[in-house]
C-alpha positions as CSV (number, residue, x, y, z in Angstrom):
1,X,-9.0,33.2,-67.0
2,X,-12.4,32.2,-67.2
3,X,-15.1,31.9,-64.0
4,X,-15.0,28.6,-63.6
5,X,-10.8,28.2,-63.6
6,X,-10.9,31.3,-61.1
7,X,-13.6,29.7,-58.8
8,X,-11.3,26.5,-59.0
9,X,-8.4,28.3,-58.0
10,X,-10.1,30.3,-55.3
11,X,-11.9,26.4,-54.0
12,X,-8.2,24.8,-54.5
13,X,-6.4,27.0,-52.0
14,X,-8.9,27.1,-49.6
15,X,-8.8,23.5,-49.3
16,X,-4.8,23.9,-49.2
17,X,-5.6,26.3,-46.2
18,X,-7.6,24.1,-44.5
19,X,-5.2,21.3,-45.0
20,X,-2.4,23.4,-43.8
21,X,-4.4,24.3,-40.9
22,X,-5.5,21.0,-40.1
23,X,-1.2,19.7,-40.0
24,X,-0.2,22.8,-38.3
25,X,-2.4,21.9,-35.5
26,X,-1.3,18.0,-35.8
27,X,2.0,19.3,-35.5
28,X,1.1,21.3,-32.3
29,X,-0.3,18.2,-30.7
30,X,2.1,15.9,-31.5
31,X,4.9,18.2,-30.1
32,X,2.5,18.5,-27.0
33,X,2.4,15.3,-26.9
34,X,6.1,14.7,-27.3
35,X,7.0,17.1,-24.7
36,X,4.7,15.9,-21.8
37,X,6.1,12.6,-22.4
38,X,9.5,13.9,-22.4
39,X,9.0,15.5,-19.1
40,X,6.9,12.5,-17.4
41,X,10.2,10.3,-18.4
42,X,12.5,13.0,-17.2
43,X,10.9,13.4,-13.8
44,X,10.5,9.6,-13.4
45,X,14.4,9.1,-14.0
46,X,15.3,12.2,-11.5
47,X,13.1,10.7,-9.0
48,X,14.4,7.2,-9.0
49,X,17.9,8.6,-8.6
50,X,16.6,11.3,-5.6
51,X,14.7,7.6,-4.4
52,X,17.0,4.8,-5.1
53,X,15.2,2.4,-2.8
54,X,11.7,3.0,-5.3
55,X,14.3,1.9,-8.0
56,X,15.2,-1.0,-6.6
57,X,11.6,-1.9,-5.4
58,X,10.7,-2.2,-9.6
59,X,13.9,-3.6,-10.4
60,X,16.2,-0.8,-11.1
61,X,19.6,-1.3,-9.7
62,X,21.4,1.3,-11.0
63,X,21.2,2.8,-7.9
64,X,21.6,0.1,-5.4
65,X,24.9,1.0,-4.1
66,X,23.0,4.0,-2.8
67,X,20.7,4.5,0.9
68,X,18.9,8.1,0.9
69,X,18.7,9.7,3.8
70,X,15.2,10.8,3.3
71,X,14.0,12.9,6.6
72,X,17.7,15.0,5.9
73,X,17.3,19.0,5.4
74,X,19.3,18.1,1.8
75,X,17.1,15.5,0.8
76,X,13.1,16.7,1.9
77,X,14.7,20.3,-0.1
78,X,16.1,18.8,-3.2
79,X,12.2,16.7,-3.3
80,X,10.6,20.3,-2.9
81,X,12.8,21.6,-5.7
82,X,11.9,18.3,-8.1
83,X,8.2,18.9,-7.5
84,X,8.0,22.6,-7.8
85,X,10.5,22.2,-12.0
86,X,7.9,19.8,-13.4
87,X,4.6,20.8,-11.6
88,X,5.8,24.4,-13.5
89,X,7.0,22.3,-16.7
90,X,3.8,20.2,-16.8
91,X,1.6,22.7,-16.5
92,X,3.3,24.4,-19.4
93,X,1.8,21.5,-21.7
94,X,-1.8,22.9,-23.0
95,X,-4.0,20.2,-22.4
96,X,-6.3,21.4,-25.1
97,X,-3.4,19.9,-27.4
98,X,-3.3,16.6,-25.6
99,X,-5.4,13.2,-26.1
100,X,-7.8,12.0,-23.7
101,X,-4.7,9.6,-22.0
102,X,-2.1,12.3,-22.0
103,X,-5.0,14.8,-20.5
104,X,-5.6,12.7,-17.9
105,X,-1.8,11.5,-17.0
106,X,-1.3,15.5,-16.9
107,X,-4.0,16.1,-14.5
108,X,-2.8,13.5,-12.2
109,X,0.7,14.4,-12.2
110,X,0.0,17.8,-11.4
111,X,-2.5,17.2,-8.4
112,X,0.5,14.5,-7.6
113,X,2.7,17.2,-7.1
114,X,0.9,19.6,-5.7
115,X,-0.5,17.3,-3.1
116,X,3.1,16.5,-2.3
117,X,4.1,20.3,-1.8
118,X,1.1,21.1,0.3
119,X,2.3,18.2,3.0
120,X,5.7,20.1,3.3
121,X,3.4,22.4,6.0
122,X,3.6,19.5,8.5
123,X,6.7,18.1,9.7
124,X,6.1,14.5,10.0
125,X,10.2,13.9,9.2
126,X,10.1,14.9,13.1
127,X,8.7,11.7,14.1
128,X,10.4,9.1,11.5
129,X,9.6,6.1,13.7
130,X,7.2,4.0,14.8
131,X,6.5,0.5,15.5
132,X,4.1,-0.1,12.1
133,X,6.7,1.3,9.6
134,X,10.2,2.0,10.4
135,X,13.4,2.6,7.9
136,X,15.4,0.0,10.6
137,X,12.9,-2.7,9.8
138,X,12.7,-1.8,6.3
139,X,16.4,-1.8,5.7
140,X,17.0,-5.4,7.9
141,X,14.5,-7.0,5.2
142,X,16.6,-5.5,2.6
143,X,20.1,-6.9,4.1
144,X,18.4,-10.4,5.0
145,X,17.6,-10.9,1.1
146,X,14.3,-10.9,1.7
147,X,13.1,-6.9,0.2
148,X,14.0,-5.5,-2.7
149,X,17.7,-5.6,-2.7
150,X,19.1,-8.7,-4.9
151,X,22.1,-10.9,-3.8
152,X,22.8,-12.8,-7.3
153,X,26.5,-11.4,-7.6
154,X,29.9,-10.5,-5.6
155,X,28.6,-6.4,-7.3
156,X,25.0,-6.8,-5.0
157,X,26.9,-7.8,-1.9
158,X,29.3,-5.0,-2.6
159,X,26.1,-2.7,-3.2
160,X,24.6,-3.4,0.0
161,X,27.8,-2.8,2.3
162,X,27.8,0.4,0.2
163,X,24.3,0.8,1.3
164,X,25.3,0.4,5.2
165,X,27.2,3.7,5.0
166,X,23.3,5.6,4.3
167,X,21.4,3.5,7.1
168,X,23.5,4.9,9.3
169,X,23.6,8.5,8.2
170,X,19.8,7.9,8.4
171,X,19.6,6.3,12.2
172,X,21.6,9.8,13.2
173,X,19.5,11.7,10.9
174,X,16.2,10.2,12.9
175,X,17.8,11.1,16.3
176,X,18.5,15.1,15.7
177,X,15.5,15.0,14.3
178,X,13.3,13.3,17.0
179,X,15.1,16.1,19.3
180,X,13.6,18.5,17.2
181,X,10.0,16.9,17.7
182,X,10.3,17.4,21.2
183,X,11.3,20.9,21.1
184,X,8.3,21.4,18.9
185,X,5.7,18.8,20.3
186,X,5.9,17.1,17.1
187,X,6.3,13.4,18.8
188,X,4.7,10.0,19.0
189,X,2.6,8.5,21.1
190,X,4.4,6.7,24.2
191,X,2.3,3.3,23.2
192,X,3.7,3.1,19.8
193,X,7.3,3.8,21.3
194,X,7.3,1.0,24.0
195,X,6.6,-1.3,21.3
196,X,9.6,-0.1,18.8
197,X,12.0,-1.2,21.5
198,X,12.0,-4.5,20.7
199,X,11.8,-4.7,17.5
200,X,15.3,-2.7,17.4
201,X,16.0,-5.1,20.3
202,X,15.8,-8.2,17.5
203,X,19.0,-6.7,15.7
204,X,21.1,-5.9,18.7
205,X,23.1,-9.0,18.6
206,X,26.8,-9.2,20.1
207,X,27.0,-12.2,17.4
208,X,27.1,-11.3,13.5
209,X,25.9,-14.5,12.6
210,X,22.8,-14.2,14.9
211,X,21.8,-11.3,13.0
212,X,19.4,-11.1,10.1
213,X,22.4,-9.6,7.9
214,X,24.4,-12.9,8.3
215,X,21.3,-14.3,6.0
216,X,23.1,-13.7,2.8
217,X,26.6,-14.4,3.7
218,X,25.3,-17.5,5.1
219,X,23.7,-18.1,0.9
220,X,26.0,-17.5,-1.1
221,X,25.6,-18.5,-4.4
222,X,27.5,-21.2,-5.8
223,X,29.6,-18.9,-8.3
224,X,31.4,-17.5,-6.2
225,X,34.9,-18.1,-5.8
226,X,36.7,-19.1,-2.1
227,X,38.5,-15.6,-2.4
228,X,35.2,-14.3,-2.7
229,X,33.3,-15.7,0.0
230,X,36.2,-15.4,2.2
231,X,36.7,-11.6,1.5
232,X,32.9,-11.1,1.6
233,X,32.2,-12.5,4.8
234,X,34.9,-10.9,6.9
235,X,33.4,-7.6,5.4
236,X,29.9,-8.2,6.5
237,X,31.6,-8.9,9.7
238,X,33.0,-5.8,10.4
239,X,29.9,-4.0,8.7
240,X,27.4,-5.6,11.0
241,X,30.1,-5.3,14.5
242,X,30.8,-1.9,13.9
243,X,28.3,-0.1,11.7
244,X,25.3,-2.2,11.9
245,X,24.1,-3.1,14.9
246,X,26.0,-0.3,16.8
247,X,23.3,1.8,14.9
248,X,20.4,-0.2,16.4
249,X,22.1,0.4,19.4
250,X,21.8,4.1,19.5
251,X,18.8,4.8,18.1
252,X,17.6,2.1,20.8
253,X,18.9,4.1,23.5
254,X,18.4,7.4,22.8
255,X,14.9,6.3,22.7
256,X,14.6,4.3,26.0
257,X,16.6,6.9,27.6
258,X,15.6,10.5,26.0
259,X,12.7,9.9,24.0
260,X,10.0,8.2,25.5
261,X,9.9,10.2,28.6
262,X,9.2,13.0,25.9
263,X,6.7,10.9,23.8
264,X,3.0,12.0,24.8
265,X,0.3,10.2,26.0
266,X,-1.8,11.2,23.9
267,X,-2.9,8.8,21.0
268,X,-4.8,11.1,18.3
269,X,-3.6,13.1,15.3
270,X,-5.3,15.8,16.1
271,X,-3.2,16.4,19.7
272,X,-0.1,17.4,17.5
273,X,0.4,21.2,16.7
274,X,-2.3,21.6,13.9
275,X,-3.3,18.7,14.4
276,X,-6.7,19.1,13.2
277,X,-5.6,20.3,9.8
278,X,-3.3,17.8,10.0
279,X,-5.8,15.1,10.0
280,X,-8.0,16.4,7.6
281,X,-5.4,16.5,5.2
282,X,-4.5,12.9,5.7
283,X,-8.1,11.8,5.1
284,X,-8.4,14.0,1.9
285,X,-5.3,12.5,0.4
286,X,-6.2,9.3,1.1
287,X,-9.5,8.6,0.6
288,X,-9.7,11.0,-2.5
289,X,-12.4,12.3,-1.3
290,X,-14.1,15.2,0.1
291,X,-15.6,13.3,2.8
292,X,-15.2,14.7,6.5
293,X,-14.0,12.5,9.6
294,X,-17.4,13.6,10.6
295,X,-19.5,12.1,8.0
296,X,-16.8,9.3,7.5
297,X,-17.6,7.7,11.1
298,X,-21.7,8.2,10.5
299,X,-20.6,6.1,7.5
300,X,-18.3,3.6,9.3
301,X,-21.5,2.9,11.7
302,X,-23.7,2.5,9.0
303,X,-21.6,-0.2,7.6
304,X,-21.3,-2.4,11.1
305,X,-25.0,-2.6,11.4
306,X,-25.6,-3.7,7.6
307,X,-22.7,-6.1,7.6
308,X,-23.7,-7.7,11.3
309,X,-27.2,-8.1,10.0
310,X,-25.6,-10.6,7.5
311,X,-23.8,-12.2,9.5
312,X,-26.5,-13.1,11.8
313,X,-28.4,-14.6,8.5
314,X,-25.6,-16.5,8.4
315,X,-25.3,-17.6,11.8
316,X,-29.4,-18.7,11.2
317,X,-27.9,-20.8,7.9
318,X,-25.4,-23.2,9.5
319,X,-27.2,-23.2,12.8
320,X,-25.1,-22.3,15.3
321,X,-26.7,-23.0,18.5
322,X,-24.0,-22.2,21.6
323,X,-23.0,-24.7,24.1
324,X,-25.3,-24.9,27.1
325,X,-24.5,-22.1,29.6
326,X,-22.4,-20.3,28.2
327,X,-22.9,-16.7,27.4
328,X,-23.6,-14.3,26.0
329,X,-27.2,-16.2,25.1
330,X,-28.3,-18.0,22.5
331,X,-29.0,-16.1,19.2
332,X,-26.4,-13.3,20.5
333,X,-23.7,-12.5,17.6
334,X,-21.1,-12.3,20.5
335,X,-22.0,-16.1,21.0
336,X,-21.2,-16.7,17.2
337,X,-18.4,-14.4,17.5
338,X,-16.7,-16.5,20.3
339,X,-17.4,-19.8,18.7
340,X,-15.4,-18.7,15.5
341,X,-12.8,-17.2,17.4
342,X,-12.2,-19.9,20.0
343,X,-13.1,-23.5,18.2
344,X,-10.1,-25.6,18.2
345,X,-11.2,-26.4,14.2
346,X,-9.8,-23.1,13.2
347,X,-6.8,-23.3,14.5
348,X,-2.9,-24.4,12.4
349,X,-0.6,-26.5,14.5
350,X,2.0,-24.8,13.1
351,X,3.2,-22.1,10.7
352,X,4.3,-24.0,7.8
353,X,1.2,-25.2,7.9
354,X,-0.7,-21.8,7.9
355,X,1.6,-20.5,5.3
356,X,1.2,-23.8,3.4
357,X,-2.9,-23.6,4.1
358,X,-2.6,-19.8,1.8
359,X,-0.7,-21.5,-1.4
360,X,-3.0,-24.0,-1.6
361,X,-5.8,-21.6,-2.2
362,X,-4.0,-19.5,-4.4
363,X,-4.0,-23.0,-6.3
364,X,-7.6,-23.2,-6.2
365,X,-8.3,-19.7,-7.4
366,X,-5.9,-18.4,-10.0
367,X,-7.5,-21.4,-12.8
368,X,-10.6,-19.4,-12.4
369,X,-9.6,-15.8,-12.6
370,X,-10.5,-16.0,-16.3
371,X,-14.0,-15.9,-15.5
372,X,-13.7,-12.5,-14.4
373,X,-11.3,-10.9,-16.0
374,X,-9.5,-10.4,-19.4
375,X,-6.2,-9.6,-18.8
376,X,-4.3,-11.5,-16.3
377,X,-0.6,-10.5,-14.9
378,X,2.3,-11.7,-16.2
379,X,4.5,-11.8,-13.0
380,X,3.7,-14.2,-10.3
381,X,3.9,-14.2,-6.4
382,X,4.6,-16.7,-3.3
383,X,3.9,-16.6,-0.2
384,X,5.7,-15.6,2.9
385,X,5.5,-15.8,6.8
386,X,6.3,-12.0,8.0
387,X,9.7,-12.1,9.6
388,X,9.7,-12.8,13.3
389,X,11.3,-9.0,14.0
390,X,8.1,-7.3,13.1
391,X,5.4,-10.1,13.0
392,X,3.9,-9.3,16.5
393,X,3.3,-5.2,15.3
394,X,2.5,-6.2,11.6
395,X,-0.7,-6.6,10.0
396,X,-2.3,-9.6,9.3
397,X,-1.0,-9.6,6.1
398,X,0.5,-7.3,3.8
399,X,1.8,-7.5,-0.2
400,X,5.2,-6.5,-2.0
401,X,5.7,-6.0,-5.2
402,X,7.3,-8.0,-8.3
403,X,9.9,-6.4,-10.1
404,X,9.3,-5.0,-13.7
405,X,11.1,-7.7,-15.4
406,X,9.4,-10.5,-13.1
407,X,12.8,-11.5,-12.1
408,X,11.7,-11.0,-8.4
409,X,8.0,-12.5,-7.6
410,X,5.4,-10.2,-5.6
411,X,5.3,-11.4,-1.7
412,X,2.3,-12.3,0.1
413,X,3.8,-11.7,3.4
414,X,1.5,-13.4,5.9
415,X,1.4,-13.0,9.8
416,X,1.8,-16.6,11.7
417,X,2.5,-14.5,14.9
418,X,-0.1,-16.3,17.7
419,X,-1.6,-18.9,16.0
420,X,-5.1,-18.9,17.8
421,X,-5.6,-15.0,16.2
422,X,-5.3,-16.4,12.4
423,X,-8.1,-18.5,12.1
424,X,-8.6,-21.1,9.0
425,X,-11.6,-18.8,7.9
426,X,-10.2,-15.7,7.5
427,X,-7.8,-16.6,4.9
428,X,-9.2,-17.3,1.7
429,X,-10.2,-13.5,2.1
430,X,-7.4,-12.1,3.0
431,X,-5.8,-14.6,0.1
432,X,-7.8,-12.7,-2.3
433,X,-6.8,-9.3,-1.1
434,X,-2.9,-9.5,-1.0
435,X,-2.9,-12.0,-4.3
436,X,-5.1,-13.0,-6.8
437,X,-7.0,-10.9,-7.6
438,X,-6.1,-8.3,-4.7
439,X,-2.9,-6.8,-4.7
440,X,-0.9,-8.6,-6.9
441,X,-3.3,-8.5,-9.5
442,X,-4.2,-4.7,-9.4
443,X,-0.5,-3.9,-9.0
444,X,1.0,-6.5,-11.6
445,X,-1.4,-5.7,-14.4
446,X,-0.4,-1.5,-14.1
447,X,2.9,-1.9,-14.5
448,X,3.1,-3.8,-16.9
449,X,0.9,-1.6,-19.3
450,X,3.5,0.1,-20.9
451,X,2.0,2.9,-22.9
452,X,1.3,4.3,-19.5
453,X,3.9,6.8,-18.2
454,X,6.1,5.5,-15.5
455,X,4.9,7.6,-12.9
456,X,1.5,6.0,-13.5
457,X,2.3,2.6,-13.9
458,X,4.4,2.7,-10.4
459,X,2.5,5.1,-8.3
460,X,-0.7,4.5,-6.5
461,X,-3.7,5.9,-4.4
462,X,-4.1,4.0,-1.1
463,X,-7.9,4.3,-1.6
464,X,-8.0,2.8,-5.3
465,X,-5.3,-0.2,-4.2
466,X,-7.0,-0.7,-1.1
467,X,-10.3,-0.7,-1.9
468,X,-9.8,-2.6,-4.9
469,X,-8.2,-4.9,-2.6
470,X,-11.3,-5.2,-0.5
471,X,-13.5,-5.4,-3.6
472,X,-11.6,-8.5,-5.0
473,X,-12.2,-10.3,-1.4
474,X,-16.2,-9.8,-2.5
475,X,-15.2,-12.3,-5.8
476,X,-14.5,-15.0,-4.0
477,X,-18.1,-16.6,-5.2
478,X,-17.1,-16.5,-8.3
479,X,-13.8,-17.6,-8.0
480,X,-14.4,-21.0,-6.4
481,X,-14.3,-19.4,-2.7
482,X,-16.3,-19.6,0.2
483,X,-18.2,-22.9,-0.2
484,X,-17.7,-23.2,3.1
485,X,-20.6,-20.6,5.1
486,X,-18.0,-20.4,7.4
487,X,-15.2,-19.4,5.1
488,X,-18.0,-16.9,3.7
489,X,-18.1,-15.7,7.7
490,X,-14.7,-14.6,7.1
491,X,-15.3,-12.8,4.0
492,X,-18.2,-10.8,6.0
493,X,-15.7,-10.5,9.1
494,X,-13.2,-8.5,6.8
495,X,-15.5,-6.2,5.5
496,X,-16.8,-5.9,8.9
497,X,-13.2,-5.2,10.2
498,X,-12.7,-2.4,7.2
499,X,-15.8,-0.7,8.5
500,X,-15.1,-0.8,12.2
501,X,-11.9,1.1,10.8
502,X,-14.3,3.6,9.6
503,X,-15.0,4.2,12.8
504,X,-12.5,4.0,14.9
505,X,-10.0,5.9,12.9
506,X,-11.9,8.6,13.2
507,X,-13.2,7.9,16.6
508,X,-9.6,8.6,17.5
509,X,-8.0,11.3,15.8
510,X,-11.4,13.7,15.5
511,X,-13.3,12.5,18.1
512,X,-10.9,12.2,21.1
513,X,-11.2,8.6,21.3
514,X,-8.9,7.0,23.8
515,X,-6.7,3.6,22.6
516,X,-9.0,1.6,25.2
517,X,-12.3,3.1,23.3
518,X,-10.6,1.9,19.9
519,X,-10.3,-1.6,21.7
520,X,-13.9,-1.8,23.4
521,X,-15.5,-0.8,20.8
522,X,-13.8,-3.7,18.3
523,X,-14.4,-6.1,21.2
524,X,-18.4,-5.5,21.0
525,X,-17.9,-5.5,17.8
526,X,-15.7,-7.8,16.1
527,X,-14.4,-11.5,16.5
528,X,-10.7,-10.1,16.4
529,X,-8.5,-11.8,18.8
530,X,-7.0,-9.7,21.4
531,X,-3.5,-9.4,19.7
532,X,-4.8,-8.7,16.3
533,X,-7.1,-6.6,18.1
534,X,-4.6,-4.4,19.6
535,X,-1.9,-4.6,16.6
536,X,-4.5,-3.0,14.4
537,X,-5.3,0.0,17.0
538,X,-2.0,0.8,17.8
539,X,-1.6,0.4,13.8
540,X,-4.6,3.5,13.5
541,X,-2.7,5.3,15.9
542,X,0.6,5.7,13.7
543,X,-0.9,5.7,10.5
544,X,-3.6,8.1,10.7
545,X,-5.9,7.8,7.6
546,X,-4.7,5.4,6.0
547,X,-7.7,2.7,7.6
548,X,-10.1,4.4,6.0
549,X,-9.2,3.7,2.6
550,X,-10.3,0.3,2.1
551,X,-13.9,0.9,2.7
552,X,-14.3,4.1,1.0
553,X,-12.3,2.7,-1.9
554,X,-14.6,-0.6,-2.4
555,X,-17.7,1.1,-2.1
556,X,-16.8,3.5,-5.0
557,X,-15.9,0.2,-6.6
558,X,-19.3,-1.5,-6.0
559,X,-21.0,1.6,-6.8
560,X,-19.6,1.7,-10.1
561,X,-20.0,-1.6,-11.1
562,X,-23.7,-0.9,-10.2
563,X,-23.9,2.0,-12.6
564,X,-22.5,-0.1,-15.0
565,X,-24.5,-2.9,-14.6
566,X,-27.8,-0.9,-14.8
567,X,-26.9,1.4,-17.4
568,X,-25.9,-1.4,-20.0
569,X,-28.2,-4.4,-19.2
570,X,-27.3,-7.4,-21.4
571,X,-24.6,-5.2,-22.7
572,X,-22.7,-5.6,-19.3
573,X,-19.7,-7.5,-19.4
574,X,-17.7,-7.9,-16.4
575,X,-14.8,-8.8,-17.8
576,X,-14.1,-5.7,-19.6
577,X,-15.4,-3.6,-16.6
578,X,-12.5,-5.3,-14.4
579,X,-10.1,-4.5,-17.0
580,X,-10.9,-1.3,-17.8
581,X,-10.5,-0.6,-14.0
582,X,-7.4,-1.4,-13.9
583,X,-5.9,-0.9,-17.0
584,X,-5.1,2.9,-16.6
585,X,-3.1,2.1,-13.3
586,X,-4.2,3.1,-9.7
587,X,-6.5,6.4,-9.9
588,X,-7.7,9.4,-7.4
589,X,-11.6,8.1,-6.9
590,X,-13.3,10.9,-8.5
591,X,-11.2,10.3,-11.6
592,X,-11.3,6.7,-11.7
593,X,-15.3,7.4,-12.0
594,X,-15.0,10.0,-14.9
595,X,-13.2,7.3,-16.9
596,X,-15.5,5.0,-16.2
597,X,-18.6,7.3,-16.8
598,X,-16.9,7.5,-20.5
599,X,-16.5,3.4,-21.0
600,X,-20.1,2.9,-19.8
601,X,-21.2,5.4,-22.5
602,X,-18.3,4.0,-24.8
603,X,-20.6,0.6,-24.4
604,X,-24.2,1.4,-25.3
């Protein structure tokens, strides 16, 4: 063999080296990639059947027939177990194998997880309800066909009644475990408690057909036969006499009669055992953030002074000038604030009419949502009033989700509860929050981005959700809103309102503020009405954390949009920044700005 065939051989099988190199370590990523997706899908599926009520929320009814007893010793361990087998299954997966989407849905998962096994040091299953949130209000929207649970066919009615059997393993569940708080000092505060008594109150009827749960039987729908209906109805009958509303009954009265004269008087997080840790925890998890209560409130004030400077701008552009005598004086924001709150021009007549006044804007916004963005949801919403057994504790509004398949529209659940507290200009902002482009939007668009693993496309970060949520109310402009100054007020009162949060959430549970602090200060403060005013505090005070989301959340969003803006120029297009925002599904903060550190670059 000459030099030249030898050197050929020698070039010929390093190349095959290199080549068998190069597909062994293809082959290594792909099964990487194979594997983390196989155990994102299994995890997702184990979950859903551990959560049957998330599986229902996207439209999965394989388990409808079934109501988890979630604040059980059975169920919190068998939701330890399922985090602990893939948090050590997912971190088997090399990430150094993985593309930049699998990287970053492996990273997420795993602080997920984590996360969720580092809260199993406080025992907030002691104290199950409260008059924000409770699984008895939850599961009356369910049964009055107005949640997550269909009613299409004789198998959903069946499911529900199936159902019935878990609500009230749950309502006995909540009681031993309330007695538990108390042995502990794990309770809630005796406000909060006074307030869930009549809301359990609203379902403790002697009449079935009085009930919410007569809702359906009162619908059925026109397939079904007389043997049916007639079998149907006398088996909602007995469920609601004997199971039902008997359940109500006992959680109502072990309450009234045991609990609340153990509840505490006390209103902060941080008067519960570790409650300072406690705290600190909630406001790391849901801000994303390693911001302190400290530096949070420092921010919250901040905030008030920049956004009342605006609105007294604005009170300078339509020329508000207060009637003669009255006080506070002329030029005082207080004056301004009491005009907009008590004006008779602001005011429904009735609640059709309020719930009538927010589809009408939706109708005037979504034709313009191209402008801003490229990708637009499939699924659509409506509209609803909040349901009179909550209304007077609920927010002023609040959004549910579509199903996967679209089959069930989001909700825009709006609050008609005291007409003189929901004024005409508050609501194409709060419009834009829980719709178009708010809620709905954010929400619709992830899951329906289907190369994204399940876990992603249906879970969430309060902080990104919320804050996007406050960041779409700043769009109005753009989308045909606030032509009206005063309409713009309202814009400039919610953002005010998110950064009064600031403040008073920590005001209470690092600070030591007391309820009537919380309401003073939003009084000086704030145009709120009294019952919004106090809905909202008492709201702080069973959700700790959770306010501060929304204004931590949209600044990171306005702060990278001005990164973005200034690092590309002409290059900027805000159409593609809005959808890569949302296109990889709701994100911890800090991550959400890697990615987008990476498109900006992507751009230029």
């Amino acid at each position: 063999m000459n030099r030249i065939a030898a050197l050929t051989l020698v070039l010929a099988a390093g190349i095959a080296g290199l080549a068998g190199a190069a597909n062994s370590a293809s082959a290594k990523s792909a099964a990487a990639a194979a594997e983390l997706d196989r155990q994102f899908e299994a995890y997702f599926e184990e979950n859903l059947k551990l959560n049957p009520l998330q599986a229902s929320s996207i439209g999965d009814y394989r388990y409808n027939d079934k109501f988890p007893v979630t604040i059980s010793p059975e169920h919190r361990a068998a939701s330890t177990a399922l985090d602990k087998k893939y948090l050590k299954s997912v971190k088997a997966v090399d990430p150094k194998q993985l593309d930049e989407q699998r990287a970053l849905s492996r990273e997420i998962f795993i602080r997920g997880r984590e996360r969720s096994l580092a809260a199993d040091r406080f025992p907030t299953h002691l104290a199950p309800v409260n008059q924000f949130y409770m699984t008895p209000n939850l599961f009356a929207q369910l049964g009055s066909g107005a949640g997550a649970h269909p009613f299409k066919s004789v198998k959903d009615y069946e499911d529900f009644l199936k159902r019935v059997d878990g609500f009230v393993a749950w309502t006995d569940q909540a009681i031993v475990n309330m007695r538990e708080g108390i042995k502990v000092g794990w309770v809630q505060p005796k406000v909060l408690m006074l307030k869930v008594l009549p809301q359990l109150e609203s379902q403790m009827k002697d009449d079935p057909m009085e009930t919410v749960y007569w809702t359906v039987v009162a619908k059925f729908p026109d397939s079904f036969s007389l043997d049916e209906r007639v079998r149907l109805e006398a088996e909602y009958r007995t469920a609601i006499t004997t199971k039902i509303v008997p359940s109500y009954r006992k959680l109502h009265a072990f309450i009234k009669d045991e609990y609340i004269a153990k509840s505490r008087d006390t209103v902060s997080a941080a008067a519960l055992p570790d409650g300072k840790a406690f705290y600190e925890f909630l406001v790391e998890g849901t801000t994303t953030t390693d911001l302190k209560p400290a530096a949070i409130h420092d921010l919250g004030l901040k905030e008030v002074a920049r956004i009342q400077g605006e609105m007294r701008a604005l009170m300078k552009e339509v020329g508000f000038v207060p009637p003669a005598g009255s006080a506070p004086a002329e030029g005082d924001l207080q004056a301004f604030f009491k005009f907009m709150k008590e004006d008779p021009r602001w005011f429904w007549g009735t609640r059709e009419e309020l719930i009538a006044g927010y589809t009408e804007i939706r109708k005037r916004i979504d034709p313009n949502l191209p402008k801003l963005f490229g990708t637009l949801p499939k699924a659509d919403y409506e509209v609803r009033a909040v349901e009179p057994f909550r209304e007077k504790s609920a927010s002023g509004g609040s959004y549910s989700a579509a199903s996967e398949d679209g089959s069930r529209p989001g909700v825009f659940y709006a609050n008609a509860y005291d007409l003189k507290s929901r004024h005409k200009w508050a609501m194409e902002a709060l419009s834009l929050h829980e719709g178009n482009p708010g809620h709905h939007f954010q929400i619709t668009v992830a899951r329906e981005q289907k190369a994204l693993p399940k876990f992603r496309r249906f879970g969430g970060y309060t902080a990104y959700s919320e804050g996007w949520g406050l960041y779409a109310e700043s769009l109005g402009k753009d989308l045909g809103a606030y032509v009206d100054p005063y309409n713009r007020f309202g814009q400039l009162d919610g953002e005010l309102w998110r950064a009064i949060r600031l403040v008073v959430d920590t005001g209470l549970h690092s600070k030591g503020w007391t309820r009537e602090q919380v309401l003073d200060y939003m009084r000086a403060n704030s145009s709120r009405g009294e019952s919004s005013a106090v809905s909202e505090a008492e709201r702080y005070i069973a959700i700790p954390s959770q306010a501060l989301a929304y204004k931590i959340g949209e600044l990171k969003f306005q702060e990278l949009r001005g990164k973005a803006e200034k690092a590309l120029g002409a290059k900027f297009d805000v159409r593609a920044f809005h959808d890569e925002c949302l296109r990889h599904g709701a994100l911890p903060l800090d991550v959400l700005e890697k990615q987008m550190d990476r498109w900006v670059a992507a751009q230029k």
